[in-house]
VMD Tcl script that builds the backbone (N, CA, C; Angstrom):
set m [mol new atoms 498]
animate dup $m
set s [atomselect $m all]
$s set {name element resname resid chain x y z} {
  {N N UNK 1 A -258.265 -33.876 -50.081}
  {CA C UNK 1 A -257.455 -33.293 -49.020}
  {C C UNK 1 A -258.045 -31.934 -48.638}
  {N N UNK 2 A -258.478 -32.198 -47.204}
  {CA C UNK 2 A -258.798 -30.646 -46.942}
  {C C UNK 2 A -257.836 -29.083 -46.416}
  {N N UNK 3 A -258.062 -28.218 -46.566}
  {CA C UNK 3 A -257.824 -27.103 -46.593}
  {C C UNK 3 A -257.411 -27.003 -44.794}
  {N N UNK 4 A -256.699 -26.672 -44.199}
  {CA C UNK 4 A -256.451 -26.025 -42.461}
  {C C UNK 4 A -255.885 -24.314 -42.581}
  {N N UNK 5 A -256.419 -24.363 -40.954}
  {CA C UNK 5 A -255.378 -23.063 -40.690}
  {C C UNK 5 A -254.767 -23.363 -39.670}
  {N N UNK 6 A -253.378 -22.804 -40.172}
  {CA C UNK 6 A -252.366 -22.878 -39.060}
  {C C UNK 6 A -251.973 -21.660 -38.466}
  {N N UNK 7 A -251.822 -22.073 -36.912}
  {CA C UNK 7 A -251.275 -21.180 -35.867}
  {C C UNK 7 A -250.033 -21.105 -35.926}
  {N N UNK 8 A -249.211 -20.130 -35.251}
  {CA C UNK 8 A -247.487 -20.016 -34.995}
  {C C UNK 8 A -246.852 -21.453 -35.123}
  {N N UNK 9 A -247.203 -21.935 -33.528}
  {CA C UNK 9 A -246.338 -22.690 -33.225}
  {C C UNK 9 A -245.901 -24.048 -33.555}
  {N N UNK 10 A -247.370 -24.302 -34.323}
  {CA C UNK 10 A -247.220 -26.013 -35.269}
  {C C UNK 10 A -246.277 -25.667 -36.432}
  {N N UNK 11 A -246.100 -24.844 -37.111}
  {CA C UNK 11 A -245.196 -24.358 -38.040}
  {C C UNK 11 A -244.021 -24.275 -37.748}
  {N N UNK 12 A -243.414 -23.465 -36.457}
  {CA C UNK 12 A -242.392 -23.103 -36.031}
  {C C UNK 12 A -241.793 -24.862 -35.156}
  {N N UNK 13 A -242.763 -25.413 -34.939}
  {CA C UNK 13 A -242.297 -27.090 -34.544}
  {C C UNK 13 A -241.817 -27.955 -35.436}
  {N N UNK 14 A -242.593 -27.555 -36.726}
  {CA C UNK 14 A -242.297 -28.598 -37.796}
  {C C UNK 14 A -241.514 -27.560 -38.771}
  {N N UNK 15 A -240.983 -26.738 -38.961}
  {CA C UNK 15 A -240.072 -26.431 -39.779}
  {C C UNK 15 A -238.472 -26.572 -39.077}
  {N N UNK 16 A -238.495 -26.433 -37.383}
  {CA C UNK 16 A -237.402 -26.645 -36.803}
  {C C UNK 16 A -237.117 -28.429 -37.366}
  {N N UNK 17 A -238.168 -29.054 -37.293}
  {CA C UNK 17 A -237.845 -30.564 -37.638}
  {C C UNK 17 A -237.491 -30.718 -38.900}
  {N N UNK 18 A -237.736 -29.730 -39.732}
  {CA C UNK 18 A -237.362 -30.118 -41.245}
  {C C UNK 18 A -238.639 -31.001 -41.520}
  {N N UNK 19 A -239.945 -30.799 -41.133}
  {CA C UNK 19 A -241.098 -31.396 -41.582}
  {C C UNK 19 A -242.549 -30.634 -41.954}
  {N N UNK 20 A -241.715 -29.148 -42.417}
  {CA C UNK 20 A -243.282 -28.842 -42.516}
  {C C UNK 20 A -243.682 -28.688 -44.022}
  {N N UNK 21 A -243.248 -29.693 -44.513}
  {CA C UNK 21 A -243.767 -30.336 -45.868}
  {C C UNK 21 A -244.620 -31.463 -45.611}
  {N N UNK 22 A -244.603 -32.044 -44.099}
  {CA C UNK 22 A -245.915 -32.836 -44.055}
  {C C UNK 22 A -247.033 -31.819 -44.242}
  {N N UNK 23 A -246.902 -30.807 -44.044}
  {CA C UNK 23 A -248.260 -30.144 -44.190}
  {C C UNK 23 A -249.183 -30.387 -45.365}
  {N N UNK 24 A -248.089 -30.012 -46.749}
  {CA C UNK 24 A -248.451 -29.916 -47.942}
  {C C UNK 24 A -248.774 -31.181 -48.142}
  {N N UNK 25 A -248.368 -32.388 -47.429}
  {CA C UNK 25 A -248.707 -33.829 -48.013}
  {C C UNK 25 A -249.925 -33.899 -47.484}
  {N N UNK 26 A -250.070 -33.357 -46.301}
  {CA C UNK 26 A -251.524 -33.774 -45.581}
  {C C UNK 26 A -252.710 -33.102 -46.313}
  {N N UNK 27 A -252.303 -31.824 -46.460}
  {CA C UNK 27 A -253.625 -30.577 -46.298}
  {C C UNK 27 A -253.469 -30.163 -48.027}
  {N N UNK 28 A -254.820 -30.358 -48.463}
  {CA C UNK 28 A -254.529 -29.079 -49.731}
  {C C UNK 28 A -253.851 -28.195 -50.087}
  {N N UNK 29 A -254.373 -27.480 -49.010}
  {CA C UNK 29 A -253.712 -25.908 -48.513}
  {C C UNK 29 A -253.562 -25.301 -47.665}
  {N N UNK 30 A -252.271 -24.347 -46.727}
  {CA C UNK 30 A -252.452 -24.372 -45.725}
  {C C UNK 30 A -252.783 -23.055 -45.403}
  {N N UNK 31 A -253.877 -22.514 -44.849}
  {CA C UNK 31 A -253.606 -20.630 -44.652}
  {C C UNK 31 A -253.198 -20.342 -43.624}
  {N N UNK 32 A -252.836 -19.144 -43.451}
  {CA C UNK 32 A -252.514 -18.830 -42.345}
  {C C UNK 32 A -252.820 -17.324 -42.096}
  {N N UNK 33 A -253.121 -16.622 -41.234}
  {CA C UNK 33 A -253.677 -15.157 -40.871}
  {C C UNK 33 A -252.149 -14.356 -40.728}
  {N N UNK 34 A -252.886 -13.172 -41.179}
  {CA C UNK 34 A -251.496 -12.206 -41.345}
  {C C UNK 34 A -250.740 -12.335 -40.182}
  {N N UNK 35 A -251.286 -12.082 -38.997}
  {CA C UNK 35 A -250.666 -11.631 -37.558}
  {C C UNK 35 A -249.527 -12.880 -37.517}
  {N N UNK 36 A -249.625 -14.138 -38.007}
  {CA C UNK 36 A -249.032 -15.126 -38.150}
  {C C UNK 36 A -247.960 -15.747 -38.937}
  {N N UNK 37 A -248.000 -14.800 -40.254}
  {CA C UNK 37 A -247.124 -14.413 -41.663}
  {C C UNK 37 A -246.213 -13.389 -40.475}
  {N N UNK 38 A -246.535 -12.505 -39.555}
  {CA C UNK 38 A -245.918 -11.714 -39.240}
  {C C UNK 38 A -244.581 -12.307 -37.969}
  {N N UNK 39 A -245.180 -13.096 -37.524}
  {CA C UNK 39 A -244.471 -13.292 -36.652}
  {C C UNK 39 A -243.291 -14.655 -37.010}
  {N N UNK 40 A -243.957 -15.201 -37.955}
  {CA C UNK 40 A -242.712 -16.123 -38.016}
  {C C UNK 40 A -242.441 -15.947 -39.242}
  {N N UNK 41 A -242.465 -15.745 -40.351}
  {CA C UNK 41 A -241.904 -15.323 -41.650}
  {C C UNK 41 A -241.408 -13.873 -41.456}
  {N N UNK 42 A -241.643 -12.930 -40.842}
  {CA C UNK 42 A -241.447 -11.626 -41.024}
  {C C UNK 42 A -240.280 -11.136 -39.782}
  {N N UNK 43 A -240.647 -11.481 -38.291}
  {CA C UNK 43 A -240.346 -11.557 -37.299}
  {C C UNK 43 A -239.002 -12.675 -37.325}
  {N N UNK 44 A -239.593 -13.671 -37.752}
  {CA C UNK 44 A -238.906 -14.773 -37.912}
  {C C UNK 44 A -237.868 -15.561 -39.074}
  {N N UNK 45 A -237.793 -13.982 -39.469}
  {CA C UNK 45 A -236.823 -14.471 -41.165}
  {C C UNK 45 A -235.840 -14.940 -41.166}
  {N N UNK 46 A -234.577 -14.741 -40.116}
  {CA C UNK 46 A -233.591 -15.441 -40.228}
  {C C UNK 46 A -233.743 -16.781 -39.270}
  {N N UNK 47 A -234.502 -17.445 -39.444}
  {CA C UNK 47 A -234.848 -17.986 -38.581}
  {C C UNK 47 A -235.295 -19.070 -39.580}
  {N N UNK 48 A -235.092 -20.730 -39.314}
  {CA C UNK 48 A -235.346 -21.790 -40.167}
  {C C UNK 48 A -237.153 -21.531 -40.377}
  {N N UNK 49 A -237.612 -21.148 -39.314}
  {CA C UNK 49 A -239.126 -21.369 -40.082}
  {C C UNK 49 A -239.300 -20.317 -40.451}
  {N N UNK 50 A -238.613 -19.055 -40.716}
  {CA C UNK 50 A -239.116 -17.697 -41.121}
  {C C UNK 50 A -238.400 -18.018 -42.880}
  {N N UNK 51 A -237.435 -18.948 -42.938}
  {CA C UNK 51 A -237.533 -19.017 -44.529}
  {C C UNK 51 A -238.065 -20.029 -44.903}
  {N N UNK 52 A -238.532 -21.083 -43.936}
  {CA C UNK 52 A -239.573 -22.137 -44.506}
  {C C UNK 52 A -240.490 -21.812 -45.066}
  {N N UNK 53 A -241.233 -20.461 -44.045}
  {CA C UNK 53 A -242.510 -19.952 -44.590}
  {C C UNK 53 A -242.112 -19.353 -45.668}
  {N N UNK 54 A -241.622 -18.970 -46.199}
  {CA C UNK 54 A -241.300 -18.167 -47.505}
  {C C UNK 54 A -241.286 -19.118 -48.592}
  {N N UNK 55 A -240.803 -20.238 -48.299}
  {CA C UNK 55 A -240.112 -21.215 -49.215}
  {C C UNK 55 A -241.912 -22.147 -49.637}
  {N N UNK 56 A -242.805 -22.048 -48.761}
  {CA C UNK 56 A -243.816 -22.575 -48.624}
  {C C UNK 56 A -244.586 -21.673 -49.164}
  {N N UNK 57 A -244.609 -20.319 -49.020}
  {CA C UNK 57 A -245.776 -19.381 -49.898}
  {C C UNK 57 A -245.240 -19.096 -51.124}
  {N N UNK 58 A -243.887 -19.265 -51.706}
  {CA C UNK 58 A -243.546 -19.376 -52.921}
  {C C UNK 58 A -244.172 -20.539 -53.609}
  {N N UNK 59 A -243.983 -21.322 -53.268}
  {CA C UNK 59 A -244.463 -22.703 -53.965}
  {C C UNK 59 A -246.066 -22.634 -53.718}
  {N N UNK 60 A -246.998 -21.828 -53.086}
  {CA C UNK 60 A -248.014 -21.751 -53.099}
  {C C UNK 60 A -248.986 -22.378 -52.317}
  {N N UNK 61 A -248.364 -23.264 -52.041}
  {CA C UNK 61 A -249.578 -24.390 -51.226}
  {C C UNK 61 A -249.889 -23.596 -49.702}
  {N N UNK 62 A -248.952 -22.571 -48.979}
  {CA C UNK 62 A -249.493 -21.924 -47.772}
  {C C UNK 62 A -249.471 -20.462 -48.057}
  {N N UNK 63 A -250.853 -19.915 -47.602}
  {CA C UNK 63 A -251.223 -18.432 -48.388}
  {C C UNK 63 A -251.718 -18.057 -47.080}
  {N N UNK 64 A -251.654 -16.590 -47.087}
  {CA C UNK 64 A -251.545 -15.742 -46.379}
  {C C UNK 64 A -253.227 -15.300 -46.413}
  {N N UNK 65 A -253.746 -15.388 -45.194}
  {CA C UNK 65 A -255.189 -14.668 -46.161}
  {C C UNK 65 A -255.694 -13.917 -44.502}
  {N N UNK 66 A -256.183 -12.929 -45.045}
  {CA C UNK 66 A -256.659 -11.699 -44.148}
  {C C UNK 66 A -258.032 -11.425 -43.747}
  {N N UNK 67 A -258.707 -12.098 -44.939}
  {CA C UNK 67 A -260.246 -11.872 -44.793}
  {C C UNK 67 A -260.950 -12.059 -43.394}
  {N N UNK 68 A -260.668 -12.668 -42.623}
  {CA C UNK 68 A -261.296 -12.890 -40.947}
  {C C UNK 68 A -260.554 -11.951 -40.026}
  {N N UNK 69 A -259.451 -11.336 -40.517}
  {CA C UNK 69 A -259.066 -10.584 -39.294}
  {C C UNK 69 A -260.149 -9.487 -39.095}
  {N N UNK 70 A -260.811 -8.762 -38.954}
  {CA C UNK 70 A -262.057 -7.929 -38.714}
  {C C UNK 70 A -262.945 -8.703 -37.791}
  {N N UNK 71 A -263.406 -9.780 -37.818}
  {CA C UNK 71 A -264.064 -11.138 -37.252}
  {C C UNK 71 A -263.526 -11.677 -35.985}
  {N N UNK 72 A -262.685 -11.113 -35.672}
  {CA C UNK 72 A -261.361 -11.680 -34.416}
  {C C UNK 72 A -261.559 -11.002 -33.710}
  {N N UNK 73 A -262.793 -10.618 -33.115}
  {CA C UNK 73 A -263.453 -9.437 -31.787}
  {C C UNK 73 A -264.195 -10.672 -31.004}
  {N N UNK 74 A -264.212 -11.843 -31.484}
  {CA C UNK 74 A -265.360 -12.771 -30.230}
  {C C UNK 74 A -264.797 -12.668 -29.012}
  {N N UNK 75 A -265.845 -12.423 -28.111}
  {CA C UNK 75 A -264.980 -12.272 -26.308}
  {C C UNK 75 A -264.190 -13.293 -25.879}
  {N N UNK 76 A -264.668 -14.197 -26.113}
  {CA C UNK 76 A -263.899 -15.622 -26.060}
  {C C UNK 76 A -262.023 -15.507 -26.414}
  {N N UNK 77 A -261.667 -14.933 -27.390}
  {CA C UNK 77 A -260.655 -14.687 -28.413}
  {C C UNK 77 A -260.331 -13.489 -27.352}
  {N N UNK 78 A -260.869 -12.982 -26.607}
  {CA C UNK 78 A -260.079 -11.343 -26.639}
  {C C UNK 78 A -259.245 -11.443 -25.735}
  {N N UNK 79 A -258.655 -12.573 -25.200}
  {CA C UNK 79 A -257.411 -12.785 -23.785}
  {C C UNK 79 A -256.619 -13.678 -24.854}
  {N N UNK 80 A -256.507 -14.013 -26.133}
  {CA C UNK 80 A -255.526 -14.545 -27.089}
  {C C UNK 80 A -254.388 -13.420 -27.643}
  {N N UNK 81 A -253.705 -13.851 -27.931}
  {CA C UNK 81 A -252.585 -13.281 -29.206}
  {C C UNK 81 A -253.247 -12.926 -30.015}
  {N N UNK 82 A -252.645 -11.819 -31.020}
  {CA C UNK 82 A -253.193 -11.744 -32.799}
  {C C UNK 82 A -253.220 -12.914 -33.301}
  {N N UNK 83 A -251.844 -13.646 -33.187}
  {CA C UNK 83 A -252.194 -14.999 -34.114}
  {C C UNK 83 A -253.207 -16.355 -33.757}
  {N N UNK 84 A -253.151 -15.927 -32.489}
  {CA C UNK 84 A -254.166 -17.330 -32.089}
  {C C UNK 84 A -255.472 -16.861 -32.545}
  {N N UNK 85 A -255.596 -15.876 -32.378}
  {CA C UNK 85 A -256.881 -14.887 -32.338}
  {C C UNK 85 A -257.945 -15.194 -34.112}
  {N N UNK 86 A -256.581 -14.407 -34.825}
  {CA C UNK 86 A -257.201 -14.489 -36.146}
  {C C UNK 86 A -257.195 -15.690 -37.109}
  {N N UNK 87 A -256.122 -16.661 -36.200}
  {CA C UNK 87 A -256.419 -18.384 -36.999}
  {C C UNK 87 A -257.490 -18.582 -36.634}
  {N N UNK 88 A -257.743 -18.522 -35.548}
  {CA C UNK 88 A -259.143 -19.239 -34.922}
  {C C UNK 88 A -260.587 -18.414 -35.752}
  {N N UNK 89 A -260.276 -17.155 -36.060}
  {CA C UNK 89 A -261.303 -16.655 -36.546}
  {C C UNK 89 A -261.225 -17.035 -38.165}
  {N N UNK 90 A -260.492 -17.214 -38.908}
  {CA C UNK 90 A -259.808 -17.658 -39.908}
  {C C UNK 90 A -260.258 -19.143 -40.197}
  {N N UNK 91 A -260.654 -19.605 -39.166}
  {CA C UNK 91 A -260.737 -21.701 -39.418}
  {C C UNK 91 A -262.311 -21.153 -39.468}
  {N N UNK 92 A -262.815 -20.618 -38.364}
  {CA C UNK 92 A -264.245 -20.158 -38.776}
  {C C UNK 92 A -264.877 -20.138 -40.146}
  {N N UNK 93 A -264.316 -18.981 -40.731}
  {CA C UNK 93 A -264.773 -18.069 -41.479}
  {C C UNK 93 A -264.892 -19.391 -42.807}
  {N N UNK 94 A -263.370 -20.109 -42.948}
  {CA C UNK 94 A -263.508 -21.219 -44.216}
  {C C UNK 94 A -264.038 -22.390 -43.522}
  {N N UNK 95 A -264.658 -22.373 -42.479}
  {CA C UNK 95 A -264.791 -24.080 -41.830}
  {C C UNK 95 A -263.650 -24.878 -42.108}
  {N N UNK 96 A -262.417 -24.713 -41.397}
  {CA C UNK 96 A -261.543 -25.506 -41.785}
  {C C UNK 96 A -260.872 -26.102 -40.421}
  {N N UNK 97 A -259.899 -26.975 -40.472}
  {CA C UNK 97 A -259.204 -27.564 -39.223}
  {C C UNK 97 A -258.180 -26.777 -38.968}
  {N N UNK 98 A -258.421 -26.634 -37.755}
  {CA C UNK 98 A -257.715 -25.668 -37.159}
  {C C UNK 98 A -256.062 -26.365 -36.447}
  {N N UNK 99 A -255.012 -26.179 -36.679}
  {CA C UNK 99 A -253.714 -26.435 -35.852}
  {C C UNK 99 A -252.925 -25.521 -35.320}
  {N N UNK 100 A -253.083 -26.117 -33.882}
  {CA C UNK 100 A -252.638 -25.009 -32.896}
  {C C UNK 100 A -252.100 -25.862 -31.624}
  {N N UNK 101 A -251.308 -25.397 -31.008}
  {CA C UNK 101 A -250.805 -25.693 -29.829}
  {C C UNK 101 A -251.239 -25.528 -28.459}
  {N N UNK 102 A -251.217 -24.162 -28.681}
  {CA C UNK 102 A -251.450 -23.098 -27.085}
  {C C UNK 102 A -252.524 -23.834 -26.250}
  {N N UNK 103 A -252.836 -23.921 -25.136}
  {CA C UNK 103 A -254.076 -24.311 -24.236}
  {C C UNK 103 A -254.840 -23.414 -24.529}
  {N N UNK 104 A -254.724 -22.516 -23.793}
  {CA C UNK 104 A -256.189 -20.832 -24.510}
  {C C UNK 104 A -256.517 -21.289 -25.266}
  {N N UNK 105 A -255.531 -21.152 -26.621}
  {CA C UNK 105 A -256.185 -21.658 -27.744}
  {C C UNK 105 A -257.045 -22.491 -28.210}
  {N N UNK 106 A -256.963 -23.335 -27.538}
  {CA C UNK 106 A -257.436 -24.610 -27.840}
  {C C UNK 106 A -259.050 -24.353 -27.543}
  {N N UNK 107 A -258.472 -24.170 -25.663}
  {CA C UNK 107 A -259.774 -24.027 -25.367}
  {C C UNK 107 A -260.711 -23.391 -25.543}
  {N N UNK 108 A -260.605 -22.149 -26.447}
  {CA C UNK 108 A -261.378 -21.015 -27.017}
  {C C UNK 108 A -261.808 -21.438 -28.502}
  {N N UNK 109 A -261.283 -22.330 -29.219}
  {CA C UNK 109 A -261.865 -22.627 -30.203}
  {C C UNK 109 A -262.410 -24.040 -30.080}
  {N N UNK 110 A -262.236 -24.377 -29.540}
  {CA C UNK 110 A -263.146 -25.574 -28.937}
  {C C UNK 110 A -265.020 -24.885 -28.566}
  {N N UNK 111 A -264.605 -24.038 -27.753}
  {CA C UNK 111 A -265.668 -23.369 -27.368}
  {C C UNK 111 A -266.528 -22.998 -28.628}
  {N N UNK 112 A -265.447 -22.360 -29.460}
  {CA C UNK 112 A -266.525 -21.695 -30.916}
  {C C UNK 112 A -266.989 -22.863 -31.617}
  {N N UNK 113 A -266.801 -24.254 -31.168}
  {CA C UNK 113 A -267.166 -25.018 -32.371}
  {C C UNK 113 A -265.693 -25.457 -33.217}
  {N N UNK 114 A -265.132 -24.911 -33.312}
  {CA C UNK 114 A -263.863 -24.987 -34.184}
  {C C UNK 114 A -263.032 -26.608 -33.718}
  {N N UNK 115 A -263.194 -27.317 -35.413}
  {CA C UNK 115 A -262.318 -28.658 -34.830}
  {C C UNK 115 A -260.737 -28.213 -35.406}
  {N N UNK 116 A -260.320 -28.934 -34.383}
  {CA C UNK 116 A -258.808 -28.492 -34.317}
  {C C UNK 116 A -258.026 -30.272 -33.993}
  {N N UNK 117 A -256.626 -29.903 -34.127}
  {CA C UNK 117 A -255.380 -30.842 -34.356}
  {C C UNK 117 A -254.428 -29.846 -33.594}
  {N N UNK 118 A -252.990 -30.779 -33.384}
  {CA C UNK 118 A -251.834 -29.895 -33.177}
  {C C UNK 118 A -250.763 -30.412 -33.346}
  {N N UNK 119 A -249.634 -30.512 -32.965}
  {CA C UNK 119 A -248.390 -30.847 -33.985}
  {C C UNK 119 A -248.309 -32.168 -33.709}
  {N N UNK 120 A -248.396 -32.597 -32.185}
  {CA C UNK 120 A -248.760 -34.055 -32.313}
  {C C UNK 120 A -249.694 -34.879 -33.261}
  {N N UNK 121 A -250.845 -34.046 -33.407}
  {CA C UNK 121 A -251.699 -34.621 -34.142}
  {C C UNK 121 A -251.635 -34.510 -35.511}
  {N N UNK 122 A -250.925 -33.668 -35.850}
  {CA C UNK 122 A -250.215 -33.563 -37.416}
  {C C UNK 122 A -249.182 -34.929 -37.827}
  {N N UNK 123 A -248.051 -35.061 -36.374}
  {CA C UNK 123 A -247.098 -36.219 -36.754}
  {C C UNK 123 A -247.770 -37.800 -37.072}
  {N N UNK 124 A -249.166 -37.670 -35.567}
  {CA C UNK 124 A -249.890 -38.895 -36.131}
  {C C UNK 124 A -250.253 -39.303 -37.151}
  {N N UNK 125 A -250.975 -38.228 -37.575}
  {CA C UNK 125 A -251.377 -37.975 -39.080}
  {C C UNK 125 A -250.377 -39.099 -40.453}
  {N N UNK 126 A -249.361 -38.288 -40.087}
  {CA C UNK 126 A -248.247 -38.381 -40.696}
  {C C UNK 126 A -248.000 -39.553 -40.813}
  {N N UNK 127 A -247.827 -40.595 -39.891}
  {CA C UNK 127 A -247.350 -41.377 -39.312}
  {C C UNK 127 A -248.413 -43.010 -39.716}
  {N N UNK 128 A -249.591 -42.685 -40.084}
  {CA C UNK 128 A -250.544 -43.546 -40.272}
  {C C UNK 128 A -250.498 -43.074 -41.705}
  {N N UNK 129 A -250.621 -42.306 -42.246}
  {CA C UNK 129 A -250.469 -42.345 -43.886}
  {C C UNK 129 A -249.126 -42.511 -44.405}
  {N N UNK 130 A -248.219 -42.783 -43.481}
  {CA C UNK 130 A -246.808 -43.316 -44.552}
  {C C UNK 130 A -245.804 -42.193 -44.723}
  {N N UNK 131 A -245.837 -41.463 -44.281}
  {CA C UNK 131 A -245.439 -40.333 -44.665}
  {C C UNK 131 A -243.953 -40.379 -43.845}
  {N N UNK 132 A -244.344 -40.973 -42.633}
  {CA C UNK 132 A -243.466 -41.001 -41.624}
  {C C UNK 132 A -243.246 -42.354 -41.305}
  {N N UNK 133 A -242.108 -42.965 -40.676}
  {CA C UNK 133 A -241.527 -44.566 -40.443}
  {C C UNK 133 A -242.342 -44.792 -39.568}
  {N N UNK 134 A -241.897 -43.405 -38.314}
  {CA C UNK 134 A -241.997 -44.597 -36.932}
  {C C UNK 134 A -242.268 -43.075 -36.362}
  {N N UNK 135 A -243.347 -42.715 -35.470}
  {CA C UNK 135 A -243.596 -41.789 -34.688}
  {C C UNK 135 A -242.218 -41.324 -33.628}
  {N N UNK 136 A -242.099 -42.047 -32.972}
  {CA C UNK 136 A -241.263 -42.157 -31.446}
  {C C UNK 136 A -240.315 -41.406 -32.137}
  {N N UNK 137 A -239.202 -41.806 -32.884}
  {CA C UNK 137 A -238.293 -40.877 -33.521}
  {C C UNK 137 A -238.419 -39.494 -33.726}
  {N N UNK 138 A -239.629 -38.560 -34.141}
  {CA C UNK 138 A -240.189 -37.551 -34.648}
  {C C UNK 138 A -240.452 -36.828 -32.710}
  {N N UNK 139 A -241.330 -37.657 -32.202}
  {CA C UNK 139 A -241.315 -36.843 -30.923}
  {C C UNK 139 A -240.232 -36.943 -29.918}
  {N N UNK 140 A -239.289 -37.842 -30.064}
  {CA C UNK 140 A -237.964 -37.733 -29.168}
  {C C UNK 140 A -237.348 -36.550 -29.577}
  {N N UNK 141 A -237.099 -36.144 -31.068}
  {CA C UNK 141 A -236.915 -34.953 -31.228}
  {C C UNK 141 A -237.207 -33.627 -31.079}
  {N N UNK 142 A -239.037 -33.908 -31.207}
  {CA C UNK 142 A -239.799 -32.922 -30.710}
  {C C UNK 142 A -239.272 -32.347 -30.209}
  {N N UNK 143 A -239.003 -33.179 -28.591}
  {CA C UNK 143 A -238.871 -32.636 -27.183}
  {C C UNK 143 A -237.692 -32.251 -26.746}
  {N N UNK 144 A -236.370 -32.702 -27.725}
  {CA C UNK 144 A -235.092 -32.471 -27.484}
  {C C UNK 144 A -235.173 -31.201 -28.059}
  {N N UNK 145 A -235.311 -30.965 -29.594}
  {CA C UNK 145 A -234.856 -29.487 -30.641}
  {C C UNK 145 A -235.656 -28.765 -30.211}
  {N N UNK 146 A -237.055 -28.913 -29.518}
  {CA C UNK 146 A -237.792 -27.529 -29.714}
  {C C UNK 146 A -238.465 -27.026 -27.654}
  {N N UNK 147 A -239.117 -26.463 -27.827}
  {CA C UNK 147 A -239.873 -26.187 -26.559}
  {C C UNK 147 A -241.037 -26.887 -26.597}
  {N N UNK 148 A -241.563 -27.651 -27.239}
  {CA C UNK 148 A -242.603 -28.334 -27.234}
  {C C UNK 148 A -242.325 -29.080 -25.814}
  {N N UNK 149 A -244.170 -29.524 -25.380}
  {CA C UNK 149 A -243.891 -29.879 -24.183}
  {C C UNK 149 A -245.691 -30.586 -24.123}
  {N N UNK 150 A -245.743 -31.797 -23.626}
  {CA C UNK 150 A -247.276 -32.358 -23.558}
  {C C UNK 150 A -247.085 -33.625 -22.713}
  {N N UNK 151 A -248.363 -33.560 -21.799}
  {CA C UNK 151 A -248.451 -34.860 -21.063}
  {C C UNK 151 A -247.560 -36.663 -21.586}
  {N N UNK 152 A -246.750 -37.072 -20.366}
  {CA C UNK 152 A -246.874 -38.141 -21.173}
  {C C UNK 152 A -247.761 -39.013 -21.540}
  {N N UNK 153 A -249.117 -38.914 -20.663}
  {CA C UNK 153 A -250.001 -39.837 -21.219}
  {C C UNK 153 A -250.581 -39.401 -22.786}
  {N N UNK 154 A -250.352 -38.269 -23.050}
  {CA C UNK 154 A -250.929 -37.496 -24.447}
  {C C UNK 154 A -250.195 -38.390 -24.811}
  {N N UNK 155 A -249.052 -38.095 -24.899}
  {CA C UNK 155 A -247.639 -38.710 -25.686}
  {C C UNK 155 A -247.651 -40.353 -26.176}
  {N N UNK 156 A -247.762 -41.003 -24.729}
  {CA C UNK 156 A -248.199 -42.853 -24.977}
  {C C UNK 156 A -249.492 -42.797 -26.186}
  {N N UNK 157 A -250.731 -42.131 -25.886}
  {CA C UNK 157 A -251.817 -42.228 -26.067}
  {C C UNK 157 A -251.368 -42.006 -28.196}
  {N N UNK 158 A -250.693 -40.814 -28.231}
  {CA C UNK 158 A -250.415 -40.832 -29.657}
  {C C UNK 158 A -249.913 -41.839 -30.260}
  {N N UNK 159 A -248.651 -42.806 -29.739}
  {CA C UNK 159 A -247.576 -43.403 -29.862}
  {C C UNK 159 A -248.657 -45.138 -30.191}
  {N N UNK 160 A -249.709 -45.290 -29.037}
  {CA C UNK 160 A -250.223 -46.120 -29.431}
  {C C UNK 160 A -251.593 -45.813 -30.522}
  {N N UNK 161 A -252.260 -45.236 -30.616}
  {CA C UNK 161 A -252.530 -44.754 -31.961}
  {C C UNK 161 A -251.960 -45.428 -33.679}
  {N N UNK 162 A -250.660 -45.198 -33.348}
  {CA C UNK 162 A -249.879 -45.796 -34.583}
  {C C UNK 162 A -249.102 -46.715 -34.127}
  {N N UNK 163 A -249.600 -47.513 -32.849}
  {CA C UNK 163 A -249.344 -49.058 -32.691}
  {C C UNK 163 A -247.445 -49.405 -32.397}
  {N N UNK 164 A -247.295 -48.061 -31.435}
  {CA C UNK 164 A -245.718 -48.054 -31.191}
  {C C UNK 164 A -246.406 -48.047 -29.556}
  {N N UNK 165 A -244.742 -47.903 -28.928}
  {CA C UNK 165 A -244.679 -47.981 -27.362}
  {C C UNK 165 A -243.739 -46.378 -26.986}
  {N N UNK 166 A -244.461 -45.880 -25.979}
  {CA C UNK 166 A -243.253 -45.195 -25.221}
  {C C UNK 166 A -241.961 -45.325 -24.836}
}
mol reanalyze $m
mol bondsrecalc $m
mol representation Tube
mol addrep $m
């Protein structure tokens, strides 16, 4: 199982779902850059994913790690957030898979080389290793509990993936 870094908003998607223990099933380990500890564990404490994250760096499997923030000057990165900024420099630095949401985002670490996933692609994940019944259930919710928001052809395109229907 390999190692990722996670951005804000795949966290803040899947702890509103009560699923961001797929993480720990999927990934070794999950890091995440300070600017990112800050905003939803710190920022975000009373808040279901601000004690998820807590509940998740207690138990150890998601750690906080800082070492790339210095590294988070590429021009590419410099119209991002702190947190998009220093995950992306962060997936770099360990060669790891990157999960993130944002478009910028995406498209800026795409650019660096950086392979990336995002919460859809986490549920797929999920969803083909057993982890999960039935996809469709997981993103009807998605789209009801949270602000998440993606093409429906993304959406079909996942759904058949793991051999369901829209």
């Amino acid at each position: 199982m390999p190692a990722v870094v996670a951005d804000s908003s795949p966290l803040i998607y899947l702890a509103r779902l009560n699923r961001l223990e797929l993480l720990r099933s999927l990934y070794s380990e999950v890091f995440i850059p300070p600017a990112v500890w800050r905003e939803v564990a710190v920022e975000g404490k009373e808040l279901i994913e601000g004690r998820s994250l807590l509940v998740a760096a207690s138990e150890g499997w998601l750690r906080v790690d800082d070492s790339a923030a210095a590294s988070a000057n590429e021009e590419v990165l410099k119209q991002l957030d702190d947190g998009e900024r220093e995950a992306i420099a962060l997936a770099i630095r360990l060669q790891a898979l990157l999960i993130i949401d944002d478009a910028e985002g995406r498209a800026a670490a795409q650019k660096l080389g950086v392979k990336l996933t995002g919460t859809l692609g986490v549920l797929v994940q999920a969803t083909r290793r057993g982890l999960l019944p039935r996809l469709k259930p997981e993103l009807d919710r998605l789209m009801a509990e949270t602000n998440f928001r993606c093409a429906a052809e993304l959406m079909a395109k996942a759904l058949k993936e793991v051999g369901e229907k829209l």
